[in-house]
Structures are given as structure tokens and as C-alpha cells.
VOPAGU-2260 file (C-alpha; in pm, 1 decimal, decimal comma):
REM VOPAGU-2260
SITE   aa  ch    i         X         Y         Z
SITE  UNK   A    0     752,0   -1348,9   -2698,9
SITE  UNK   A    1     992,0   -1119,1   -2530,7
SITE  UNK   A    2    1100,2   -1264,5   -2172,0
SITE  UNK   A    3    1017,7    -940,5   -1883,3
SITE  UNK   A    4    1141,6    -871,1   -1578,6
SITE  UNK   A    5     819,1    -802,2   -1397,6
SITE  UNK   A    6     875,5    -830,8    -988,8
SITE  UNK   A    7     566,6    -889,7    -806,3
SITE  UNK   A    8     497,2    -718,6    -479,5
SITE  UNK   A    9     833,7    -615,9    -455,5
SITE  UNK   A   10     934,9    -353,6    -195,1
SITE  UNK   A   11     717,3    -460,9      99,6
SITE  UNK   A   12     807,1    -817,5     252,3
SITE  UNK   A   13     734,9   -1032,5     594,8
SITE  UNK   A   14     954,5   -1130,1     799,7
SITE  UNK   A   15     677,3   -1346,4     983,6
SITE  UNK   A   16     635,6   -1694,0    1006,9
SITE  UNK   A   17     534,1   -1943,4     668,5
SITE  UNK   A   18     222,4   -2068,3     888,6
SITE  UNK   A   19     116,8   -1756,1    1004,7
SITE  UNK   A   20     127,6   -1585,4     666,5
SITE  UNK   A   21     -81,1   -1854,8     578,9
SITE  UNK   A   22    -341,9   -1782,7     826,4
SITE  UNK   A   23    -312,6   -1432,1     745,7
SITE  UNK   A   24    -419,5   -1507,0     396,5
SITE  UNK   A   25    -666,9   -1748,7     523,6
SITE  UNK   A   26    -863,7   -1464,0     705,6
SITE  UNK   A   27    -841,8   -1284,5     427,0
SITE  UNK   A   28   -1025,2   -1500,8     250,9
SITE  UNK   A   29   -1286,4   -1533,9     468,2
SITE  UNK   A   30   -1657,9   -1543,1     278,0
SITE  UNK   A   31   -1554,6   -1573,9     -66,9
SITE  UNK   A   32   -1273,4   -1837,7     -60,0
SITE  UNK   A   33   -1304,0   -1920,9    -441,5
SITE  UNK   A   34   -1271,1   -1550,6    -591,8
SITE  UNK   A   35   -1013,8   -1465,3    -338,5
SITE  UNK   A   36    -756,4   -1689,8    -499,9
SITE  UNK   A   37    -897,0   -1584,1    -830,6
SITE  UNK   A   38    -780,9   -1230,6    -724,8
SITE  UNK   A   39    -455,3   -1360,2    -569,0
SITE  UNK   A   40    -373,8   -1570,1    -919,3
SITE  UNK   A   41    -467,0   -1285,2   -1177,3
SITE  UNK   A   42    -315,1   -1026,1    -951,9
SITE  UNK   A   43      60,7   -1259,8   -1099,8
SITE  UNK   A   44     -90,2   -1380,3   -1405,4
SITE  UNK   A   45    -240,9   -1045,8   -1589,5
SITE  UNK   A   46      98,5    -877,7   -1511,5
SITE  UNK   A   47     317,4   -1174,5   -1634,2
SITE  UNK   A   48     108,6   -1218,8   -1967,5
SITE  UNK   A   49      12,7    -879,0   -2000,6
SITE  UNK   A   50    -329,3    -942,2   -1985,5
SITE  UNK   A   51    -601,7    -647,1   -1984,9
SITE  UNK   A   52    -886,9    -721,4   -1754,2
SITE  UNK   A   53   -1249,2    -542,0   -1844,2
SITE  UNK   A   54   -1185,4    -374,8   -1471,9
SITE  UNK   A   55    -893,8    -310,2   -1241,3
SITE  UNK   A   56    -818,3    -602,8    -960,0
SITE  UNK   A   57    -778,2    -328,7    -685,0
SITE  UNK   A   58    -850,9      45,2    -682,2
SITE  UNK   A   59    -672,8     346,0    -470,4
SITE  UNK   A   60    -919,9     527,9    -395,6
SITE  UNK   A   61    -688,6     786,2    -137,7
SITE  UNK   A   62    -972,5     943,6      71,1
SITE  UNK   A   63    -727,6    1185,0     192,7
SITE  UNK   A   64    -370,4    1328,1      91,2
SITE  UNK   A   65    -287,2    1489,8     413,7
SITE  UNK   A   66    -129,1    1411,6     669,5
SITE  UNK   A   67    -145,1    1519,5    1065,1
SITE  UNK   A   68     198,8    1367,1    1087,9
SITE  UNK   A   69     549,2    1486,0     943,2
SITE  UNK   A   70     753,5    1195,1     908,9
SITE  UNK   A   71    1115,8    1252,8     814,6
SITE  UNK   A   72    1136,6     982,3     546,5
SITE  UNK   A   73     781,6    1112,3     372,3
SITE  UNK   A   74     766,8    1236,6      50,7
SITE  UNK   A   75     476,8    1465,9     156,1
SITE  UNK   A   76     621,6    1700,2     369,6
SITE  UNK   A   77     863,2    1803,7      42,6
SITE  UNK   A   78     823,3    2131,6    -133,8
SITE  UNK   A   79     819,8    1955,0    -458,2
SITE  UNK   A   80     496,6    1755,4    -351,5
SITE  UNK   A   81     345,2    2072,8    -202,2
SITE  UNK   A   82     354,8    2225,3    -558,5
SITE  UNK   A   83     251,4    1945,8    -743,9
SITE  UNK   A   84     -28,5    1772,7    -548,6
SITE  UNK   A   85    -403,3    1942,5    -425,4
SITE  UNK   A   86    -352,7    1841,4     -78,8
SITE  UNK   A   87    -715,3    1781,3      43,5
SITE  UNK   A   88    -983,0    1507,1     144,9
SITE  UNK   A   89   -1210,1    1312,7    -143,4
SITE  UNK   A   90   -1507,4    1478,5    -211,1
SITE  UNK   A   91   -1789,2    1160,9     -83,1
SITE  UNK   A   92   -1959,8    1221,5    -408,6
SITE  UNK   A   93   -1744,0    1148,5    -679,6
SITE  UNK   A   94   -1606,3     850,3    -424,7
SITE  UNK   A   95   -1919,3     717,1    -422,3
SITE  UNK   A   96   -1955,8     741,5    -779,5
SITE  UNK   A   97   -1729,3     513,1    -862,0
SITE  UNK   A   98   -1817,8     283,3    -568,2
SITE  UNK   A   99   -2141,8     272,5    -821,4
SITE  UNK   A  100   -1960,5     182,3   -1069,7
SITE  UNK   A  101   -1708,8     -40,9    -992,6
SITE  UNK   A  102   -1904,0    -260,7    -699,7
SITE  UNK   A  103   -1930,8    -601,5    -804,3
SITE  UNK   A  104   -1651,3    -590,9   -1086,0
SITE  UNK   A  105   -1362,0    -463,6    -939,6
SITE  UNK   A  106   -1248,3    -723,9    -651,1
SITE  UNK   A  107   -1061,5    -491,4    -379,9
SITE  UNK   A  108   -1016,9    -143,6    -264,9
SITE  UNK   A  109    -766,8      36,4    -111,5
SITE  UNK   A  110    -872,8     383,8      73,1
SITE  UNK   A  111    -519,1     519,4      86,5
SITE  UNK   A  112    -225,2     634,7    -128,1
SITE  UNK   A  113     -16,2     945,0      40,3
SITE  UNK   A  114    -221,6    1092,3     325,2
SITE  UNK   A  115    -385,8     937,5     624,1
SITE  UNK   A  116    -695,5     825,1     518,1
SITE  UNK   A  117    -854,4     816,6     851,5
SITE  UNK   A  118    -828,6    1219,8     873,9
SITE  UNK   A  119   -1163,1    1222,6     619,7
SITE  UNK   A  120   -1465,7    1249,6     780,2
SITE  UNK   A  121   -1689,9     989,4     635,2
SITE  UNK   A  122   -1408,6     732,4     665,3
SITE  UNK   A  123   -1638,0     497,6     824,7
SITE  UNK   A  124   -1899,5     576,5     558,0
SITE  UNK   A  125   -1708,9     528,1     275,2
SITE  UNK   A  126   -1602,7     148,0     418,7
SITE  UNK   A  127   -1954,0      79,1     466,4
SITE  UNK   A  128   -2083,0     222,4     137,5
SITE  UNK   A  129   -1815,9      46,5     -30,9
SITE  UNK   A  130   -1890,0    -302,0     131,0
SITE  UNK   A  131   -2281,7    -238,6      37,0
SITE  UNK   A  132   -2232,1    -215,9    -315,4
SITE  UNK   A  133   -2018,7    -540,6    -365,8
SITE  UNK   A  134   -1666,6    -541,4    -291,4
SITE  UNK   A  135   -1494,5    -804,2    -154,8
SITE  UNK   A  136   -1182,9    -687,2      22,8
SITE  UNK   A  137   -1167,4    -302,3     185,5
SITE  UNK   A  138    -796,1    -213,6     263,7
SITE  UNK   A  139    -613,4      97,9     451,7
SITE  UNK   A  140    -311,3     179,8     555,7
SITE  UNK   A  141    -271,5     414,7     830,8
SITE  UNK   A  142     -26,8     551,1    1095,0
SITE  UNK   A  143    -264,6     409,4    1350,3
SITE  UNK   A  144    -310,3     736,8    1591,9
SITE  UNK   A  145    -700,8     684,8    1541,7
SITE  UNK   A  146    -746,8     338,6    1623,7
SITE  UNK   A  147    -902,9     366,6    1989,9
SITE  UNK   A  148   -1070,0      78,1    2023,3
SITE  UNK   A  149   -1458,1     260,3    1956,4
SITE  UNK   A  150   -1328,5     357,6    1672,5
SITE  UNK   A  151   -1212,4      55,3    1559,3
SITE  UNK   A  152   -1521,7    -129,6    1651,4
SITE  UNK   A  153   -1737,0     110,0    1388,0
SITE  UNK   A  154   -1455,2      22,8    1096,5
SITE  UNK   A  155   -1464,5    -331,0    1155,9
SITE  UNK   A  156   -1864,6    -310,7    1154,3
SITE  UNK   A  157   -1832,9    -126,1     870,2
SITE  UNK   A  158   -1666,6    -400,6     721,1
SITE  UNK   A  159   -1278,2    -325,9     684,7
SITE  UNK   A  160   -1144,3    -651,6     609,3
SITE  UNK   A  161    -756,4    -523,8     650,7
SITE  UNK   A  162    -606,1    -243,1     863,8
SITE  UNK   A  163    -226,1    -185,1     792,9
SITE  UNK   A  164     -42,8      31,2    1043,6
SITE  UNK   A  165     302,2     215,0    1006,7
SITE  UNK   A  166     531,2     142,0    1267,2
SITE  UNK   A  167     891,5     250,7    1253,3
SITE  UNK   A  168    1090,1      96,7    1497,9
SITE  UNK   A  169    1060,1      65,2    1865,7
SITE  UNK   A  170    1018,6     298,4    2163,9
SITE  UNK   A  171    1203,8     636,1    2113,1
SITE  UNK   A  172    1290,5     561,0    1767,8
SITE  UNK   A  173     912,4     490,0    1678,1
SITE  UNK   A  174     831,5     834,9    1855,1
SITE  UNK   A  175    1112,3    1038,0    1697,4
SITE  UNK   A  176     967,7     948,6    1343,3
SITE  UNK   A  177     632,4     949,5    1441,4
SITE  UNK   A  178     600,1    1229,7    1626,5
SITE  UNK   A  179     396,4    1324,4    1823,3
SITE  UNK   A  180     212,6     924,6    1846,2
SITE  UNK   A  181     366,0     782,9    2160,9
SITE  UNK   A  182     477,4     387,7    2119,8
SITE  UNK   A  183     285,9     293,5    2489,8
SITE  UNK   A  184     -55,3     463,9    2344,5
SITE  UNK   A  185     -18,9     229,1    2034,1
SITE  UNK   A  186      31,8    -116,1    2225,4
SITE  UNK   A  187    -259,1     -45,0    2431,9
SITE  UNK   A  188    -433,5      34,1    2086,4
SITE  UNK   A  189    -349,8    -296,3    1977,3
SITE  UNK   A  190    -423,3    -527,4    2287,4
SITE  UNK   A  191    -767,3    -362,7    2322,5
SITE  UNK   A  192    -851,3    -452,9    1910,7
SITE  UNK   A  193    -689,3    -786,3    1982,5
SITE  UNK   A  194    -920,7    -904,1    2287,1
SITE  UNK   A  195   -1198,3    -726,8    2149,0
SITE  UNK   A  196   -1120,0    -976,1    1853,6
SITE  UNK   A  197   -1106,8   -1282,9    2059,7
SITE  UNK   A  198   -1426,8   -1192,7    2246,0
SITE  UNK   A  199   -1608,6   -1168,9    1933,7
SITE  UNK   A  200   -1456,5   -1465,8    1758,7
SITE  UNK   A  201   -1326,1   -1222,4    1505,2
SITE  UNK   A  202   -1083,7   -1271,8    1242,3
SITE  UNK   A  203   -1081,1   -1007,0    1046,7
SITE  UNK   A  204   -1034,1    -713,4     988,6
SITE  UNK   A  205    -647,3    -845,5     974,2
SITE  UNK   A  206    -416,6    -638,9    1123,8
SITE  UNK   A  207     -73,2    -585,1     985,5
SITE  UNK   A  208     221,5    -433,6    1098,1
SITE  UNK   A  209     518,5    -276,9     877,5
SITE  UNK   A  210     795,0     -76,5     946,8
SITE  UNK   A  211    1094,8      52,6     741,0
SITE  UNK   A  212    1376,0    -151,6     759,6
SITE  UNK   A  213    1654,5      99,1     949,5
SITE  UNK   A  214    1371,6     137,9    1190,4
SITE  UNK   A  215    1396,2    -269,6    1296,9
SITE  UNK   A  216    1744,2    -371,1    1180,4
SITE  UNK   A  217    1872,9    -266,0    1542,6
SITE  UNK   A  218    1671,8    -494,3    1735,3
SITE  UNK   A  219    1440,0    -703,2    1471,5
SITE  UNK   A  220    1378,9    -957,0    1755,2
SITE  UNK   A  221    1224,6    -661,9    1968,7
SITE  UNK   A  222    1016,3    -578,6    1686,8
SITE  UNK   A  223     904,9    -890,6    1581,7
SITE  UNK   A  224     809,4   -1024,9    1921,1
SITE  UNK   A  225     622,9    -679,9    2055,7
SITE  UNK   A  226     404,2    -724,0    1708,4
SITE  UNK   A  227     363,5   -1050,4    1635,1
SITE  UNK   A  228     160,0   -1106,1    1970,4
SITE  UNK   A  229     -33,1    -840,8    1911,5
SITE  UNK   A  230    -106,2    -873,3    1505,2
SITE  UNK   A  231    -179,9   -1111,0    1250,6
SITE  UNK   A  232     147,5   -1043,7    1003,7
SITE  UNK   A  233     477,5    -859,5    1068,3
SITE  UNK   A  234     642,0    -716,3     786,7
SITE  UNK   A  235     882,0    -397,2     664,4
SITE  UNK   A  236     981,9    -242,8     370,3
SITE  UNK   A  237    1357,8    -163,9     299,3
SITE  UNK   A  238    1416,2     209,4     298,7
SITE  UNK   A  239    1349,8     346,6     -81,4
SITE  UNK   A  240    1427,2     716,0    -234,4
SITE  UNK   A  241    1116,1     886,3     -78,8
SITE  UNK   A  242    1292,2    1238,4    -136,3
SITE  UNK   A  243    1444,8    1191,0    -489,1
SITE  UNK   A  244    1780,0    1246,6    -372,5
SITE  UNK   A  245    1968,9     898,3    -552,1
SITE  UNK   A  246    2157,9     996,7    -868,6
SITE  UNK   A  247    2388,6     677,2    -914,7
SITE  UNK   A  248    2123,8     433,5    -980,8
SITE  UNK   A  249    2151,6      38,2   -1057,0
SITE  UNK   A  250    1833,0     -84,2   -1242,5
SITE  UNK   A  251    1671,6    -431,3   -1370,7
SITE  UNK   A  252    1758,3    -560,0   -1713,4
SITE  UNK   A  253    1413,9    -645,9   -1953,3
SITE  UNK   A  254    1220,7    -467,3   -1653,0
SITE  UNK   A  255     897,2    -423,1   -1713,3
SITE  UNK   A  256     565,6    -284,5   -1496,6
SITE  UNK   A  257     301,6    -506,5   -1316,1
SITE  UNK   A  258      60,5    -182,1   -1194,3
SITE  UNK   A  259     -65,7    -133,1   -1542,1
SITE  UNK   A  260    -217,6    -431,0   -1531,6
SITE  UNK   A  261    -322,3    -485,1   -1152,3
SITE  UNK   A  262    -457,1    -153,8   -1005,5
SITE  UNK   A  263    -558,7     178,4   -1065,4
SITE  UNK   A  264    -479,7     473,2    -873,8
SITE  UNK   A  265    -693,6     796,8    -807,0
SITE  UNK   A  266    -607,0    1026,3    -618,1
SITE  UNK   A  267    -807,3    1295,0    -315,3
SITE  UNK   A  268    -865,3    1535,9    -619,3
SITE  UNK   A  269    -987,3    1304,5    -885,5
SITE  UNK   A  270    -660,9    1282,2   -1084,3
SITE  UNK   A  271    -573,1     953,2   -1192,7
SITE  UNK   A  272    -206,7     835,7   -1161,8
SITE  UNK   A  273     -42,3     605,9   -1405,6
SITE  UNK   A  274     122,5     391,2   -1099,2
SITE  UNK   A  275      97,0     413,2    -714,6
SITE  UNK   A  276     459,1     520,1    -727,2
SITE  UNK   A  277     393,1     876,5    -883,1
SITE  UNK   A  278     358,1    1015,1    -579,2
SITE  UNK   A  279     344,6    1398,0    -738,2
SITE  UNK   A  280      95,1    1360,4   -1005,4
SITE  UNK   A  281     351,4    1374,3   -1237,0
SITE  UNK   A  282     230,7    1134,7   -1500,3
SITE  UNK   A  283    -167,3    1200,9   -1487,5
SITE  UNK   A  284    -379,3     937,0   -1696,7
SITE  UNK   A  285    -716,1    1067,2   -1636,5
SITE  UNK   A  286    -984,8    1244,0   -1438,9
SITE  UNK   A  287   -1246,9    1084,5   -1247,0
SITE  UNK   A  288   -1473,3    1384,3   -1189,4
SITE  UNK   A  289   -1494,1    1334,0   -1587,8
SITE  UNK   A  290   -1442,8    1023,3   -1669,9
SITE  UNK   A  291   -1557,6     632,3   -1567,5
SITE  UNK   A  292   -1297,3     386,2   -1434,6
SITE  UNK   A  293   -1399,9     161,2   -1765,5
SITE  UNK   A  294   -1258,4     464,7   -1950,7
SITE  UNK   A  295    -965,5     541,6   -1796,7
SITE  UNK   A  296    -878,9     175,9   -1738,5
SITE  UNK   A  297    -905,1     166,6   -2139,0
SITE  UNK   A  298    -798,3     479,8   -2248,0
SITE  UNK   A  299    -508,6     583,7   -2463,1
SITE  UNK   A  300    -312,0     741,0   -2180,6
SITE  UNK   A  301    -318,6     385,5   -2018,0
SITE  UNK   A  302    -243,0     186,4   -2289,9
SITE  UNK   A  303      60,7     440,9   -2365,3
SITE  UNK   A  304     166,6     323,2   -2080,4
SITE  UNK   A  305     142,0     -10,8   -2167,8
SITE  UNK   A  306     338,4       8,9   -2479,0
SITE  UNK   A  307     601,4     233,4   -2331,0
SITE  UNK   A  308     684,1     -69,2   -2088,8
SITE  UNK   A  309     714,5    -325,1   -2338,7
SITE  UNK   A  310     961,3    -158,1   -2553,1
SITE  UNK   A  311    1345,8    -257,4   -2417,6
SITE  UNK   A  312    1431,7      13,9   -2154,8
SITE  UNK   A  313    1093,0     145,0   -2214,5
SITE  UNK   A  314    1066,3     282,0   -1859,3
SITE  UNK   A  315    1395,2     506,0   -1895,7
SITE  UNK   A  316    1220,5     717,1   -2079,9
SITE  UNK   A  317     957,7     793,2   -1787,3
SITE  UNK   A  318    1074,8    1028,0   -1543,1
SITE  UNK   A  319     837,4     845,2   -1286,6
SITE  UNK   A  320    1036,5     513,8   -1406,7
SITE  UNK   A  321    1327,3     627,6   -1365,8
SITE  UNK   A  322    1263,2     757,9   -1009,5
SITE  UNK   A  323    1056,5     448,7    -848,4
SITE  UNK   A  324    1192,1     121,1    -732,1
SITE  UNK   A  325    1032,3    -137,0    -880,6
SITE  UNK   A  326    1263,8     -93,7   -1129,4
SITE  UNK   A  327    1599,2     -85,7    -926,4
SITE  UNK   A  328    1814,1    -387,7    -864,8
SITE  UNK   A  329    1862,1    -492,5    -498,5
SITE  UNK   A  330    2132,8    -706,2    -319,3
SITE  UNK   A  331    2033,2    -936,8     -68,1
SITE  UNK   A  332    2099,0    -904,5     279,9
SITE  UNK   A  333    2022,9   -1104,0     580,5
SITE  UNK   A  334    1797,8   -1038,8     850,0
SITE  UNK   A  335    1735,8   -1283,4    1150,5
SITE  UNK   A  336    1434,4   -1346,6    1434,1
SITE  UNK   A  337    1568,8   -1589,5    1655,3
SITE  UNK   A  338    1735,9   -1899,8    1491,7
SITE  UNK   A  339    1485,4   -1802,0    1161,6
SITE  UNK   A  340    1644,1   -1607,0     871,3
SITE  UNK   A  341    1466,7   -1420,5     578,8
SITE  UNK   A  342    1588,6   -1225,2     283,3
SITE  UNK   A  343    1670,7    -825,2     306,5
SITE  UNK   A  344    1596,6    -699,5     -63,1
SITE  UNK   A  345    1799,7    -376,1       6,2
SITE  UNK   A  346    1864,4    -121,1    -292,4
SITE  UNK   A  347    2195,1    -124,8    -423,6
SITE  UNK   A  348    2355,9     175,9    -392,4
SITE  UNK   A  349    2055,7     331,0    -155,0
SITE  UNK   A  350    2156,4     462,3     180,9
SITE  UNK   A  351    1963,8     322,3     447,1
SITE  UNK   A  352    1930,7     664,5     666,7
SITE  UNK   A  353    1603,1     752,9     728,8
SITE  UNK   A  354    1551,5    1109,9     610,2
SITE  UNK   A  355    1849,0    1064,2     320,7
């Protein structure tokens, strides 16, 4: 069998400690220790072996493609998104819907994709419902301008096992991009969640913290320390083409896909995206105001895409492929906490301006 190039989790990366990315992932775990590494080992496996599971590992179910923010280094706020994506919230039916179906076979969930999920109204339901019918770990990542400590209580209660919040850079920087959030407001967000924590004896929901990479590189020592006292796991993500701007582009040899395999994605309107990456509906698989997950999971479209990555170069001829970064090559740079190093996977020939 043909050797592939298939990169696991590549593009987001810690830059925390080895022991407490172990607790992290310990917490995690928390109430079904077993089929958590089950999940953790298939989630590498399936996508190095191409193997098919009867059901996704994780879902995206994006509750919401808007956004109250307009960050510069967002695909969202382009035109070319505007025309190609039905901007609005999930309708709680069809989420539902396929809570029914996929509770109890498909292991995690993931409430967010492009927007902020917390802007839809039955966020809170939609953890709960989703935790009532049977599955194990309830994700979201959010730009954190919601999480006042009452409403975090009713998310954790819920049962939200993991909360990851956007935070680029430090101070002004942080409030330039992320206007209009104000840096003080969100440190007093996060030392209310983390004694209410320690009152309660609570370990999850685990909170993570991730910022892009030209954000931190300035002061990574500022950012680590502010966070890492306040969350469970520090990490960033270098800076990738979010506006579709790079033209001289360096990519993997034998690359092939892991998402095809791990997850799939649908989006606010029903539309189901080939990857997480297709961020403008580009390459649309199926419909789940139509169809089941079983189908889509299954269909033809899918397994196209299956194929199409396993022939050499397959990807080139995708113009989603082409465009994401899982396929790019990267050179390594350093960063540094302290006297502790870790391992910069910058994009070769990627500017690292935020907004370029």
C-alpha cells in the first residue's frame, strides 16, 4: 500500500506544559475513561488506514454562522463568503434531529464552525439536549464576550465538557482585533469561571485558550503566564490564508486528508461540507434537512472524496485543496516560555500579518 502524508491535528498546537496537557486530557476524560481513548486512538488510526467508521467520530454541528464581531484576519467578513454562505442561526429542529440520530453512536460534538455559536438562542438547549441523548464530549469555540459567569454556570450545567476561547494577543492588540471585547472584561470572565470551578470541585468544562501566532510572538511569556493561571491549556495557531490572498504556494508530497475519515461538517443552513476547511460552501456533500448523517457519511459525494485523496496529487485538483493548509508545507520556527522551547509550524512562504 501507498505510503500518505496524512498530518494529524495540524494547524492548532500548545505551547503549554507536557504535564498539564496531560491533565487537560485527563479532564477530558472524565466519566468514560475507556471510550475516550477509543476516540483519541481511532481519531489517528481511521485516518492513517483509511478506515470508514459506520458513524463520524465528531460532528460540526455550527449553531450559528454569524458573527457580532469583525475580526480583521476572518474569512467571514469577506465579500466572497457573503455570497456564498446563508449567514443565519440553526434551525433547533433539524439540530435536534440529528442529535436523534446520532446520540449514542457518534462520540463528540462540536457546536461551531464560522460564526459564534453562542449568538443562537437555544445555545444552552442544544448542549443539554445533546448531552441527554448520549454524547460523550460537547465542544465550542467562541470569542468569549458571553461568558459572564451566570452564563457560564447554565453551559456547564448543561453539560459542556470544553469551552475554547479566541484570544489574540494581549491588551491593545487583543482589543484592536477583537473589537469592541475589552481584554480587562475577559480576565475577570475567566477568574470568576475559575473560582467558581474550585468551589465546586469542578474540572470540566476545560477551558482552553488559543490565539494566532503574530498575536503572541511579541511577548509569548505575557501570554502564556496571563492564561495559563487562569485556564487549563494554552495554545495558538500560526497565522493561515483566511482571505485567499497566497498565490506562490509550497505543498506536502503524497499528502493526503484525515477529515474524511474523522468528522463531518454541517453547516447553520443544513449544507454539509466536505471538510471543516471549506469555509464558503464551496464543495457541498449533502443536505441534512434531506438527508441522515448515515447517508451522507456513506454517500457517493463522500466517498468521491475519498478516492480523489488517494490518487497522487489528488487534492490539486480540489479548489478547496488547493486553498486549505493541511496540505501546505511548513518550516519550523522557534518559540520560547521561559527557559522551555516548542516548535513554530509556520507556513512557508505565508506572511504572518494579521489581515494579509
Amino acid at each position: 500500500m501507498k505510503k500518505h502524508n496524512v498530518p494529524i491535528n495540524k494547524g492548532n498546537y500548545s505551547m503549554d506544559t507536557p504535564e498539564r496537557e496531560a491533565l487537560f486530557n485527563e479532564s477530558l476524560s472524565l466519566g468514560w475513561t475507556e471510550g475516550y481513548a477509543q476516540y483519541r486512538s481511532d481519531w489517528v488510526s481511521n485516518a492513517k488506514t483509511q478506515t470508514v467508521s459506520g458513524y463520524p467520530l465528531l460532528v460540526d454541528l455550527e449553531l450559528a454562522s454569524v458573527c457580532n464581531l469583525r475580526c480583521p484576519m476572518c474569512y467571514t467578513i469577506s465579500a466572497e463568503f457573503r455570497k456564498h454562505v446563508n449567514a443565519k442561526v440553526m434551525d433547533f429542529d433539524m439540530f435536534k434531529r440529528i442529535i436523534d440520530e446520532i446520540g449514542g453512536k457518534v462520540p463528540a460534538l462540536r457546536l461551531s464552525l464560522r460564526g459564534e455559536a453562542t449568538v443562537h438562542p437555544k445555545f444552552v438547549d442544544a448542549i443539554r439536549y445533546a448531552r441527554d441523548h448520549g454524547i460523550k464530549e460537547i465542544s465550542s469555540l467562541t470569542h468569549g464576550g458571553r461568558l459572564a459567569l451566570d452564563f457560564f454556570k447554565q453551559i456547564q450545567e448543561a453539560g459542556i465538557d470544553w469551552i475554547t476561547i479566541s484570544v489574540d494577543g494581549l491588551k491593545e492588540s487583543y482589543e484592536r482585533i477583537r473589537k469592541p471585547l475589552k481584554f480587562d472584561d475577559l480576565l475577570d470572565k475567566l477568574r470568576a469561571i475559575k473560582e467558581y470551578k474550585a468551589q465546586h470541585g469542578l474540572r470540566k468544562p476545560v477551558i482552553k485558550i488559543q490565539g494566532i501566532w503574530p498575536a503572541i510572538e511579541d511577548d509569548p511569556d505575557g501570554y502564556y503566564n496571563t492564561f495559563a493561571a487562569l485556564a487549563d491549556l494554552v495554545a495558538f495557531n500560526p497565522l493561515i490564508d483566511y482571505l485567499g490572498n497566497d498565490t506562490d504556494i509550497e505543498y506536502l508530497d503524497d499528502f493526503t486528508c484525515p477529515q474524511q475519515y474523522q468528522r463531518l461538517v454541517i453547516g447553520a443552513d443544513g449544507l454539509v461540507m466536505k471538510c471543516s476547511n471549506d469555509e464558503e460552501n464551496r464543495e457541498v456533500i449533502g443536505d441534512a434537512k434531506t438527508q441522515t448523517v448515515h447517508e451522507i457519511w456513506h454517500g457517493e459525494k463522500m466517498k468521491a472524496v475519498r478516492m480523489l485523496h488517494l490518487q497522487p496529487r489528488g487534492f490539486m485538483n480540489s479548489a478547496v485543496c488547493r486553498r486549505c493548509y493541511l496540505p501546505r508545507k511548513t518550516q519550523d520556527d522557534i518559540g520560547r516560555v521561559g527557559d522551555r522551547t516548542f516548535i513554530v509550524h509556520n507556513y512557508t512562504r505565508r506572511t504572518q500579518l494579521i489581515g494579509k
